[in-house]
N, C-alpha and C positions, 0 to 999 in steps of 0.2 A: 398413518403418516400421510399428509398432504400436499401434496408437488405444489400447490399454490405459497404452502407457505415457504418452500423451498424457494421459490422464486421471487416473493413479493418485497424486495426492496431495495434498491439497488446505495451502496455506500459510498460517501465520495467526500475528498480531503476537507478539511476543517480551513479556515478562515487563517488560523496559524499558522499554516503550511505558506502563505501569503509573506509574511513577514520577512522572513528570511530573503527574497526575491526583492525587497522593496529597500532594503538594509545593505545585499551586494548591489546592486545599483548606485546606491549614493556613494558608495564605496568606490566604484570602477568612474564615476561622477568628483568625487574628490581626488584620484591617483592623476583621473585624466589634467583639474585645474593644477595642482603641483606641478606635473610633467612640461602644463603649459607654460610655469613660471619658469620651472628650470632651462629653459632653452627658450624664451623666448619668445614663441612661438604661440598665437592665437587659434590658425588655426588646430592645435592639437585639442583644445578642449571642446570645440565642435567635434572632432569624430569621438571623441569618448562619449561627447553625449550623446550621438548618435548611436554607437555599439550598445551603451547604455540600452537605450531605446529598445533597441531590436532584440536586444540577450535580454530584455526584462517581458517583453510581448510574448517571443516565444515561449518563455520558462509560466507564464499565467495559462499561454493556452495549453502548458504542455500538463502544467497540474490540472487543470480542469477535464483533462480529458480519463485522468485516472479513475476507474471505476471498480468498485471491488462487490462483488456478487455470488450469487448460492445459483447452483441448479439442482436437478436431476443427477448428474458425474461427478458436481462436486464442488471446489472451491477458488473463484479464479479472480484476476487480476486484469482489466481490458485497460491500454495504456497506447499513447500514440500522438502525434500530428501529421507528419507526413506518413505518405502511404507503405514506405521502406518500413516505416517505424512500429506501425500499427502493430499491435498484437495481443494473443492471451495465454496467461501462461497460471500457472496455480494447482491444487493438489487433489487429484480424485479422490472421493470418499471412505475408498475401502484404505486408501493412503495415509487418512487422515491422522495424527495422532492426538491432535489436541489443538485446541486454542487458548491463546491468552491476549491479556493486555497490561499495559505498563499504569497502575494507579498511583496517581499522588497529587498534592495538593490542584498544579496550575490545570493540571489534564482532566482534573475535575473541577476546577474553576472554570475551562474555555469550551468542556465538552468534548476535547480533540485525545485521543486516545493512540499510543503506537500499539500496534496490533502484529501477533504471530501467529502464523498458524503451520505448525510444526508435522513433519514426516516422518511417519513408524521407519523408515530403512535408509532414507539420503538424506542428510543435512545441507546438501546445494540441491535440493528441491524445497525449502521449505519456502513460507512466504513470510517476508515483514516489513509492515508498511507506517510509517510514522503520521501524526497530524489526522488521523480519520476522524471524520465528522461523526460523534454517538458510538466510538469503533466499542465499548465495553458492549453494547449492546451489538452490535456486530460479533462478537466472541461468542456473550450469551446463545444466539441465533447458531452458530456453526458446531456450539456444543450440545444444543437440543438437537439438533437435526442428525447427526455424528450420531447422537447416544439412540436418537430413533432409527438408524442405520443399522448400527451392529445389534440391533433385537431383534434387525429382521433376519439377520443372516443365519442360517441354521447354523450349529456347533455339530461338529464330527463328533462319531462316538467315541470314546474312548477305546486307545489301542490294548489288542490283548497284549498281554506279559508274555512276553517267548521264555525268559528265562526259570519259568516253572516254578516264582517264586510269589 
């Protein structure tokens, strides 16, 4: 097994993940011109496009910062803008139980794949992340590497039978 390929490629959200951010935007953009009608009031549709604005900047910078990657320990998730925020969280390899991804027609039409990657003992440590960029081959990746893990790990012998049968 090779730490390099453990390490060499770091995954990050698809283009689809985008949409959604660009769709509530026009959304909080058209509640704001209604609001404006209903009362009168002009400037109410300037601060909604301004929120707009700002709740659309953060939410780009905030996906762009999602990174999902292999080490050496295992399987993690680097997520963040502000520095309160920042952080990684995800599942060591002896934890591992398995990966998957969700296939079907659009998710292999855009490339964008939701992806799990499940825990032999806690189900709120597992990870899953929708929209990844290539994420089947992200799976592929964390179940080679997974299956190259536990061949390394010795098996115990088998215990003797106390009960003399």
């Amino acid at each position: 097994m090779g730490s390099e390929s453990a390490t060499s490629k770091i995954y990050k959200l698809s283009w689809v993940a985008y949409i959604r951010l660009f769709v509530m935007s026009g959304v909080q953009i058209l509640i704001g011109m209604v609001l404006s009608g209903i009362f009168e009031r002009q400037w109410i549709i300037g601060v909604a496009v301004g929120l707009a604005i700002v709740w659309f900047v953060y939410q780009v910078t905030y996906t762009r910062s999602i990174k999902i990657y292999t080490d050496e320990a295992g399987v993690w998730i680097y997520q963040g803008v502000f520095p309160w925020q920042k952080g990684i969280f995800g599942v060591k390899w002896r934890d591992v139980d398995g990966a998957l991804y969700t296939p079907g027609f659009i998710s292999w039409l855009c490339r964008s794949y939701a992806i799990h990657v499940g825990h032999r003992y806690t189900k709120g440590s597992e990870m899953a992340v929708r929209h990844v960029r290539h994420g089947n081959q992200f799976v592929e990746h964390v179940n080679a590497e997974h299956q190259e893990r536990v061949k390394e790990v010795p098996t115990a012998p088998p215990e003797n039978n106390l009960m003399g049968g």
